[in-house]
C-alpha positions as CSV (number, residue, x, y, z in Angstrom):
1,X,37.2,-108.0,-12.8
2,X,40.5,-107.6,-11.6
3,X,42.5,-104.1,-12.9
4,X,44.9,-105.0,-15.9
5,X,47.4,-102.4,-17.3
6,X,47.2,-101.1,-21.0
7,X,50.5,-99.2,-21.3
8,X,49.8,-97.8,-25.1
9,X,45.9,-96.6,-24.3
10,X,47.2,-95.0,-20.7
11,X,49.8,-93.0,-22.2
12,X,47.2,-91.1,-24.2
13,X,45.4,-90.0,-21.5
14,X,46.5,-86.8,-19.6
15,X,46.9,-87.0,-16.2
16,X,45.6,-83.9,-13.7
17,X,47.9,-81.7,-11.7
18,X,45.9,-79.8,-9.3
19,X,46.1,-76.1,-9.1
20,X,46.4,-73.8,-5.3
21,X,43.4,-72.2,-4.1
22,X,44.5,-69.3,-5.4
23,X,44.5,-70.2,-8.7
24,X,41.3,-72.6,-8.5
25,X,38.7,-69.7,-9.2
26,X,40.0,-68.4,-12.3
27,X,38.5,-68.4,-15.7
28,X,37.5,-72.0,-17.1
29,X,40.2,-74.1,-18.9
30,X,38.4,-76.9,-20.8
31,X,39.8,-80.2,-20.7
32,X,41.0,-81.1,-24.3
33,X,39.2,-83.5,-26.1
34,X,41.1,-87.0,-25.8
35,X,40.3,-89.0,-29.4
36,X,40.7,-92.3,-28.2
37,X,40.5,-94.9,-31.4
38,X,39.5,-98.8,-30.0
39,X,38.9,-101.6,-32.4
40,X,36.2,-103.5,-31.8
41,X,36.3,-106.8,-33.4
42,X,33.1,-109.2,-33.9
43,X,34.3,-113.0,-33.5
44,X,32.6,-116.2,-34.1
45,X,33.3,-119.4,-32.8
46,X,33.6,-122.0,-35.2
47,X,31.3,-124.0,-34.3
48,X,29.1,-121.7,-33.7
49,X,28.4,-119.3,-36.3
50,X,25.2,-116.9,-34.8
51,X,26.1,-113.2,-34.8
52,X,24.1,-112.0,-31.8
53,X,23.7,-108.9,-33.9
54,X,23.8,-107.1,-37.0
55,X,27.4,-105.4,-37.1
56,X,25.5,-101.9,-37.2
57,X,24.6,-102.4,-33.9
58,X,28.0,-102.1,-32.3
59,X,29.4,-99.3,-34.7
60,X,26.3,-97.3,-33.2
61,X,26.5,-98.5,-29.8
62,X,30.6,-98.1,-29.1
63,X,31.5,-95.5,-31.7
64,X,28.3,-93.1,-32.3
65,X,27.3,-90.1,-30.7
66,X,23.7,-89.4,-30.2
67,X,22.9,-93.3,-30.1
68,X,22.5,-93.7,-25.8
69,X,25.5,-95.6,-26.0
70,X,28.7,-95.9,-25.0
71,X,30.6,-93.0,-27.1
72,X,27.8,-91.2,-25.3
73,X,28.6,-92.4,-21.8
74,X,32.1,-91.7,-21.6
75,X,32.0,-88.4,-23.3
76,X,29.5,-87.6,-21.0
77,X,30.5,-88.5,-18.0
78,X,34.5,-87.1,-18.9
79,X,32.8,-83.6,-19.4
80,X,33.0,-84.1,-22.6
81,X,36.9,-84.9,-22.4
82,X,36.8,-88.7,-24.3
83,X,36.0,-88.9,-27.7
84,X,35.4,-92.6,-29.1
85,X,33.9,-91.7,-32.7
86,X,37.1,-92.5,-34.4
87,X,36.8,-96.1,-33.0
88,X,36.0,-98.9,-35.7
89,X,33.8,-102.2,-35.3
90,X,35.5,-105.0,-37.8
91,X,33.5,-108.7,-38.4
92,X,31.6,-110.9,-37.8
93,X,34.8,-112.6,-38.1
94,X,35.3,-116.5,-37.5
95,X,38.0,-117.4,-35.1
96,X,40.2,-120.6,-35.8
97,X,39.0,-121.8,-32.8
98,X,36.1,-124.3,-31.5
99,X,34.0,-123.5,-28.6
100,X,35.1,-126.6,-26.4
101,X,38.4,-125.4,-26.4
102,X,37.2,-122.6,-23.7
103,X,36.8,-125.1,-21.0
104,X,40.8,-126.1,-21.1
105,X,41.1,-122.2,-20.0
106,X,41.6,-120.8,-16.4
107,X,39.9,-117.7,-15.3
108,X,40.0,-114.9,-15.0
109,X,43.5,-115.4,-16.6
110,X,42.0,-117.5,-19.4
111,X,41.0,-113.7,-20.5
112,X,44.4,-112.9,-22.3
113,X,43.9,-116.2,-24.1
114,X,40.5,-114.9,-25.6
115,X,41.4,-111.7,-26.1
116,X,44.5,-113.1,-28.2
117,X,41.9,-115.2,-29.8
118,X,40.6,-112.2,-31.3
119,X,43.4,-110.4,-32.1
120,X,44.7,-113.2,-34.4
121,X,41.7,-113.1,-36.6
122,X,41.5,-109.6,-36.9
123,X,45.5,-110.3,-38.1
124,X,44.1,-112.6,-40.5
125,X,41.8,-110.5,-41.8
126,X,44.4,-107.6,-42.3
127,X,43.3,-105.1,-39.6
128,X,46.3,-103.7,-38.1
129,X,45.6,-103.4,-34.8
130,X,48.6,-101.2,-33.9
131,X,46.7,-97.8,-34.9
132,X,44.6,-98.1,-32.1
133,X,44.8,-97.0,-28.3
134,X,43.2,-100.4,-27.2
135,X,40.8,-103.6,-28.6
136,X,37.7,-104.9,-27.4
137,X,36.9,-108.5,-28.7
138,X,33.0,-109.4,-28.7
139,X,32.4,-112.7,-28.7
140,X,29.2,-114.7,-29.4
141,X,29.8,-117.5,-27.2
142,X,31.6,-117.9,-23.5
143,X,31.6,-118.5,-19.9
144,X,34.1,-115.7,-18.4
145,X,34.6,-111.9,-19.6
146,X,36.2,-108.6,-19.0
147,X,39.2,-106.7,-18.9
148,X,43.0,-108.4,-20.0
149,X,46.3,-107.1,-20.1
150,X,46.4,-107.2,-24.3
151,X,42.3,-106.3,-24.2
152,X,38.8,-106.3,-22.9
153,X,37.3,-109.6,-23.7
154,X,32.8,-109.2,-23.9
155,X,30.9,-111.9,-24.1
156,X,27.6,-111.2,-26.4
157,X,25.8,-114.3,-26.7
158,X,22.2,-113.4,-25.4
159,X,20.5,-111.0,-28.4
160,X,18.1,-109.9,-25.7
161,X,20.4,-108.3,-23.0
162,X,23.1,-105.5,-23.2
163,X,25.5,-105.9,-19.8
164,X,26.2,-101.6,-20.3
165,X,26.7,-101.6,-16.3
166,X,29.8,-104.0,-16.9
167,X,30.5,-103.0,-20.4
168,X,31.6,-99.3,-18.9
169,X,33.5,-101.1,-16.0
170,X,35.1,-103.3,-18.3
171,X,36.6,-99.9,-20.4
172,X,37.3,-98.1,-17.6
173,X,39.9,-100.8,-16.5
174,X,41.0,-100.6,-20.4
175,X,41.3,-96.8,-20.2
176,X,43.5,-97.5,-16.8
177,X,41.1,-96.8,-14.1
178,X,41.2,-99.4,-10.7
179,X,38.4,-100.6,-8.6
180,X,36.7,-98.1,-6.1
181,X,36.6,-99.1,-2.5
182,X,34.2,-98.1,0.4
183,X,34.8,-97.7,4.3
184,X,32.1,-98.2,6.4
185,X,29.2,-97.6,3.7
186,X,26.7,-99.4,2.4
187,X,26.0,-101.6,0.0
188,X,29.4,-103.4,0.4
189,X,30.3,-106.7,-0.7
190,X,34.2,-107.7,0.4
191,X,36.0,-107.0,3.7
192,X,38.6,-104.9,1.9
193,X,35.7,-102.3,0.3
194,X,36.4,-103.3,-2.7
195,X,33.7,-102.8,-5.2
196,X,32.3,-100.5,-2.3
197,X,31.4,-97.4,-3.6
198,X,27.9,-98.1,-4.9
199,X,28.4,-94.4,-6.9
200,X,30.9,-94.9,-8.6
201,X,30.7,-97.5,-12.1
202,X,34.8,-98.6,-11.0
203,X,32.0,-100.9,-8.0
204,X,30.7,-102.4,-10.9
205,X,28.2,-104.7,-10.9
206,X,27.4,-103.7,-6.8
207,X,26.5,-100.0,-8.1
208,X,23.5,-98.0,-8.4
209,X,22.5,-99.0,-12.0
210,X,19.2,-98.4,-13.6
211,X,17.2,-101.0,-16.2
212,X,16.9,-99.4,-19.3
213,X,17.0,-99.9,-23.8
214,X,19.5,-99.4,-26.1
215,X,17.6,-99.6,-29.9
216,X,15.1,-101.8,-28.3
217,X,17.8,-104.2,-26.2
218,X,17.3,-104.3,-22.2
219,X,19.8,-104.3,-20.0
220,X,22.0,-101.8,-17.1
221,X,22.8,-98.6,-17.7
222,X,25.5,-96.4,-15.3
223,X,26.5,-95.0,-12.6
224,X,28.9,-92.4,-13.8
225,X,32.2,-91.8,-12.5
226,X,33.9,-90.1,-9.1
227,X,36.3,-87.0,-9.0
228,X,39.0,-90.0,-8.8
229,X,38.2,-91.6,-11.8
230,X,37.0,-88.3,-13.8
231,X,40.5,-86.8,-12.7
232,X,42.9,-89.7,-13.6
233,X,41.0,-89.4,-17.5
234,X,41.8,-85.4,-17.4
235,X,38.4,-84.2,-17.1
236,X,38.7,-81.5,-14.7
237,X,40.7,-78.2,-15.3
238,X,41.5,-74.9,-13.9
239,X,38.4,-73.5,-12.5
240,X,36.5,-77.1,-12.6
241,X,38.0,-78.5,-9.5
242,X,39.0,-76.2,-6.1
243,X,42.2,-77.5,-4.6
244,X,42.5,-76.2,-0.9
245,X,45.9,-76.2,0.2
246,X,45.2,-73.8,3.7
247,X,44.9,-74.5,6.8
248,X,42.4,-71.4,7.5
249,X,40.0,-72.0,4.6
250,X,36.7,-71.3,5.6
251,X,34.2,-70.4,2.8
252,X,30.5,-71.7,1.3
253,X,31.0,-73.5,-2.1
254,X,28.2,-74.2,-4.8
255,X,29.0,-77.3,-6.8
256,X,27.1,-78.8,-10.3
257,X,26.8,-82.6,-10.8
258,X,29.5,-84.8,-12.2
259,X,28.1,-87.0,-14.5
260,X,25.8,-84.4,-16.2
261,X,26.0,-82.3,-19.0
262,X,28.6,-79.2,-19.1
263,X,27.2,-75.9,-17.2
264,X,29.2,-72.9,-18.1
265,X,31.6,-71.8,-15.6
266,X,30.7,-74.7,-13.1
267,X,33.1,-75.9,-10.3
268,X,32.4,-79.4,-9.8
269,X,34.7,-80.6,-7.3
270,X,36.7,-80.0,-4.5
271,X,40.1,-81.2,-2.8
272,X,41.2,-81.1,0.1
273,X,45.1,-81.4,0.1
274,X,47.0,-81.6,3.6
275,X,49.9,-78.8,4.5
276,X,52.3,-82.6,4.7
277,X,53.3,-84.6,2.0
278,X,52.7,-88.3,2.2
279,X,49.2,-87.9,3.4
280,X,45.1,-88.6,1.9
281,X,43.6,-86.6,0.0
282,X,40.1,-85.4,0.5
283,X,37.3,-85.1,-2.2
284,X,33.8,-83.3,-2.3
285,X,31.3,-84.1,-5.0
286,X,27.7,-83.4,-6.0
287,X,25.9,-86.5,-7.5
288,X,22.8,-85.7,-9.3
289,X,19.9,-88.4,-9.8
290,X,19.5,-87.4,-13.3
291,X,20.8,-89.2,-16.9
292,X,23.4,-91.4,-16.1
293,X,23.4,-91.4,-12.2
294,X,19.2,-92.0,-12.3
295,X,19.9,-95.0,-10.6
296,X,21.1,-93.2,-7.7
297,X,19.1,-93.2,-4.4
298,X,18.7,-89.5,-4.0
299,X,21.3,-86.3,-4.8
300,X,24.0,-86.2,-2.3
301,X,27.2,-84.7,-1.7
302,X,30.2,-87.5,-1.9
303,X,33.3,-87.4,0.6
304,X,36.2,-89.3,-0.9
305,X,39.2,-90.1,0.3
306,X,42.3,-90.5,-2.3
307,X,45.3,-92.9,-0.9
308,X,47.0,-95.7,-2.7
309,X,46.1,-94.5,-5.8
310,X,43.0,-95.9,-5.2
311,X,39.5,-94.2,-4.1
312,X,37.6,-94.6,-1.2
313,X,34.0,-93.5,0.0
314,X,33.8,-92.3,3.4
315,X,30.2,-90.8,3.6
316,X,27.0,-90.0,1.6
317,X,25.5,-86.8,3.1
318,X,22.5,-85.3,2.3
319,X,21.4,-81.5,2.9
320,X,22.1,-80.6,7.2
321,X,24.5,-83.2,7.5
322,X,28.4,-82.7,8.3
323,X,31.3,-84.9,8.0
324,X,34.5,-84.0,10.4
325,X,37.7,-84.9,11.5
326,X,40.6,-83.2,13.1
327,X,41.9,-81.2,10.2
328,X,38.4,-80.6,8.3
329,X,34.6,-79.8,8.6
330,X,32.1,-80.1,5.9
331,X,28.8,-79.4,5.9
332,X,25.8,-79.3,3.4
333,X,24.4,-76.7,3.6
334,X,22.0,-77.7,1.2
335,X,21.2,-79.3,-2.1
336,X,18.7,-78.1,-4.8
337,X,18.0,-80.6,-7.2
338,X,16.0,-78.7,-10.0
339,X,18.6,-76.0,-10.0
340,X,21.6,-79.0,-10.0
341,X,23.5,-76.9,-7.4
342,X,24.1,-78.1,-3.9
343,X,26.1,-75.7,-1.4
344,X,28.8,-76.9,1.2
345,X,30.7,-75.0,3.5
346,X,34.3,-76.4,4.3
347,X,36.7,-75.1,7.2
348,X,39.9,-76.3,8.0
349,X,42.4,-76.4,10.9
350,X,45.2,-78.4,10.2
């Protein structure tokens, strides 16, 4: 599932620019609702003519609020910042193309060949394709999927399983998001930490999903989305995140879940940004085991760390536990999860 750029859909999305401490705790600035338009286009191989499903499926499964799908998902777990209900489903279309010609392709670069695939019959079919931020082609046949540099490619072909886990990873690649990465945590499947962060749906498929329905199709559902990933989408604003620029900060803070639905007035992350440029950022969030993140473990407090423009987990605390280096101390003081709040205290003596 390697990370493929989408130059048209990324420049839609607003990037965050932190705020001082000073400024953190003021009144809350929503993050503006980001209308995102994909095309979804059906496609058949020509030899093999079964649509998986009924076209209403996927109009209420990528584009419809209310459904448990994943319009739902992403505006959820954006605080409401992404908005897919503009998006349009096109087909069942047939592609000019047979089903043996899939095994002359190389993967994972054979993806851009299927995506293309797809794009050409929705060509033929008149759909212009360039009024929309980004195209997903669901196929009913194939042996390799996910995100391309012209697309996200989905393979569809069982009508008794719904891949949602992988579906969200494969979009947040399309809406420009890379993999996470873990140190020293577990579960972890690579040397690097790549695919690492077990929280996070950027590890997908080595996350903490949970078996679930969508209009009576099994599959894997979540996890949401770290401050890294809800941050590059621009889902946190004044007064949702607290950037700590001091070296003499020293104060309790009560965070709400990420991932959950808005609270009024919430803070729901922290950073931790050094008195030197050049250097890591660090990142406190509250994961709730609740809605999209009820495949979590348990509630916890998250410490990331931000270099490389990438994300990496450093530790999973729960409530009495600390997490310390030279230049910070964190500790959980603890973590309610009926109220959704858990309380850290943070110093800092760099």
């Amino acid at each position: 599932m390697p990370v493929r750029s989408n130059r048209k859909l990324w420049a839609t999305l607003l990037l965050f620019v932190s705020f001082p401490v000073a400024a953190a705790i003021g009144p809350v600035t929503e993050a503006p609702v980001r209308k995102l338009r994909l095309a979804i286009i059906l496609c058949k191989f020509r030899d093999k003519q079964l649509e998986t499903r009924p076209a209403h499926f996927y109009k209420n499964y990528y584009t419809r609020l209310g459904t448990g799908g994943m319009a739902d998902y992403w505006r959820d777990v954006t605080l409401g910042t992404i908005d897919l209900g503009t998006s349009e489903v096109h087909g069942w279309f047939t592609m000019s193309h047979e089903s043996s010609e899939v095994a002359r392709l190389v993967f994972p670069g054979g993806r851009n060949t299927l995506v293309q695939w797809g794009r050409d019959t929705a060509a033929a079919h008149g759909i212009d394709l360039g009024k929309y931020d980004g195209v997903i082609v669901v196929q009913n046949w194939g042996v390799d999927h996910g995100a391309a540099g012209n697309g996200v490619v989905i393979v569809d072909q069982n009508p008794q399983l719904l891949e949602s886990t992988f579906i969200a990873h494969e979009m947040g690649h399309l809406f420009g998001l890379p993999h996470s990465f873990g140190e020293n945590v577990s579960p972890c499947i690579s040397a690097s930490g790549e695919y690492c962060d077990a929280w996070d749906i950027m590890s997908a498929m080595n996350a903490f999903y949970y078996p679930s329905t969508f209009q009576g199709v099994s599959g894997t559902f979540g996890p949401g989305l770290n401050v890294f990933a809800l941050r590059t989408l621009g889902g946190l604003r004044n007064g949702r995140l607290l950037s700590i620029q001091r070296h003499d900060f020293s104060d309790p803070i009560e965070l709400s879940p990420l991932n959950q639905p808005v609270q009024s007035g919430s803070l729901y992350a922290v950073e931790i940004r050094p008195a030197y440029h050049g250097a890591s950022i660090l990142t406190i969030e509250y994961r709730h085991k609740a809605d999209w993140d009820r495949g979590l473990p348990s509630d916890a407090v998250l410490i990331h760390e931000e270099k490389n423009l990438r994300s990496y987990l450093k530790r999973v605390l729960l409530a009495g536990d600390r997490y310390s280096t030279t230049a910070v101390n964190i500790e959980v003081v603890s973590i309610d999860p009926v109220s959704q709040k858990a309380t850290v205290r943070i110093g800092t003596n760099y």
